[in-house]
C-alpha positions as semicolon CSV with decimal commas, in nm:
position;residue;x (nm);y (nm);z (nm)
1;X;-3,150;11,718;1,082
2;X;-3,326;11,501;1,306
3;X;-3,145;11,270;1,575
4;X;-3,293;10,976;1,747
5;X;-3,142;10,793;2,054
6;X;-3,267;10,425;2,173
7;X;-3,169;10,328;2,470
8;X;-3,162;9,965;2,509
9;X;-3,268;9,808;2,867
10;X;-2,954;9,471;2,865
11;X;-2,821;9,357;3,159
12;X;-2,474;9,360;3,183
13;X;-2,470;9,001;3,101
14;X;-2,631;9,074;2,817
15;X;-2,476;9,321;2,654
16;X;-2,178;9,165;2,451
17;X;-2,490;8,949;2,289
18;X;-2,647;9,273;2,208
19;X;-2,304;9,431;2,047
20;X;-2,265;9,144;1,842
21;X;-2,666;9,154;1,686
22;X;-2,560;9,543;1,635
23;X;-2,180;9,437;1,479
24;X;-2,339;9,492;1,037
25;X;-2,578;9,769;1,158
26;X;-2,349;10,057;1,031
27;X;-2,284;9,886;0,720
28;X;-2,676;9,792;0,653
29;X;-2,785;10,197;0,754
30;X;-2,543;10,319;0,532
31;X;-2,775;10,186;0,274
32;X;-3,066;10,369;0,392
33;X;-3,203;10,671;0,262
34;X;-3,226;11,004;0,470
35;X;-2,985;10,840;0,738
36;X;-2,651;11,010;0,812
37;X;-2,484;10,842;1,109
38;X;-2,565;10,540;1,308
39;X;-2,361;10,454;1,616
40;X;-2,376;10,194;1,850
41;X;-2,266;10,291;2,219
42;X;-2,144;10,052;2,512
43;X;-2,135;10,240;2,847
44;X;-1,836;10,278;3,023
45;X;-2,022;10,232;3,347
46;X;-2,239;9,927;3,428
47;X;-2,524;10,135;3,529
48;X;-2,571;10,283;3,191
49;X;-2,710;10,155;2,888
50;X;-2,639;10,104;2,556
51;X;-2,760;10,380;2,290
52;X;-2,809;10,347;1,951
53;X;-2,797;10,712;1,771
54;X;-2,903;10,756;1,436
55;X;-2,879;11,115;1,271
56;X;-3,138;11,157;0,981
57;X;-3,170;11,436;0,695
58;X;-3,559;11,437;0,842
59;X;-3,799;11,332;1,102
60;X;-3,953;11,202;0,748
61;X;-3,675;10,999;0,654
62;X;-3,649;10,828;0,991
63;X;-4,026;10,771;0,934
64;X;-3,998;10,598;0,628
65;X;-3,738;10,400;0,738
66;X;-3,974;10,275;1,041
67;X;-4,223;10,180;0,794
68;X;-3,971;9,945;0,564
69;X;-3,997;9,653;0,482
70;X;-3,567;9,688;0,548
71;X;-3,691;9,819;0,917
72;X;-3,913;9,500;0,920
73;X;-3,611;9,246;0,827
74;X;-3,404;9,420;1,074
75;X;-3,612;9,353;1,391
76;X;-3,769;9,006;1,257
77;X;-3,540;8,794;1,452
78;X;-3,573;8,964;1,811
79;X;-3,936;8,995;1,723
80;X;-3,930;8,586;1,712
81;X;-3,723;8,506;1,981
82;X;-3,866;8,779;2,226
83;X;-3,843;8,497;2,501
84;X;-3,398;8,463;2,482
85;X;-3,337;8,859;2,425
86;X;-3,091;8,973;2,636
87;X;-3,302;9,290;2,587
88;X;-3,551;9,388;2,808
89;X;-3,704;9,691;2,663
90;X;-3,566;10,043;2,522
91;X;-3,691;10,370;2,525
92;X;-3,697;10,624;2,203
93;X;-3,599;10,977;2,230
94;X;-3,609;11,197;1,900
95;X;-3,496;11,518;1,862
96;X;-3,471;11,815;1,639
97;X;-3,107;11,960;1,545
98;X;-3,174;12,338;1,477
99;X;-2,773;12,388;1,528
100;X;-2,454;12,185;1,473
101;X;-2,094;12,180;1,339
């Protein structure tokens, strides 16, 4: 298994923008091959950020996904209106699961 975190950089006044963009993710991943889980967090303190986790059957699986054309359609419209995202920047963290329930 193979787990990936991105932690998106909102302000707070951002963020319910940001949930809402994320509201069909779940139901689009679901549709992807390799991926297990997707969950969207919203911290509980304002200091935190929001997390996307996805849990893959592979790093390989997560690759391909990066290199869709879905993965492509997905990001188009924050890649086009860089200038009014609430979003200003994330940072990736990918991991390998050797152990879990």
């Amino acid at each position: 298994m193979y787990v990936v975190f991105n932690e998106l950089h909102v302000p707070k006044e951002g963020r319910e923008h940001v949930t809402n963009r994320f509201s069909e993710s779940g139901e689009k991943m679901k549709k992807v091959p390799g991926c297990l889980d997707f969950m969207f967090l919203n911290p509980e303190d304002d200091d935190n950020y929001q997390i996307v986790v996805t849990k893959w059957e592979s790093k390989e699986a997560f690759e391909d996904w990066t290199n869709s054309q879905a993965f492509k359609d997905a990001h188009k419209e924050r890649r086009a209106n860089l200038d009014k995202s609430p979003t200003s920047g994330n940072k990736i963290y990918s991991y390998h699961v050797p152990h879990h329930l």
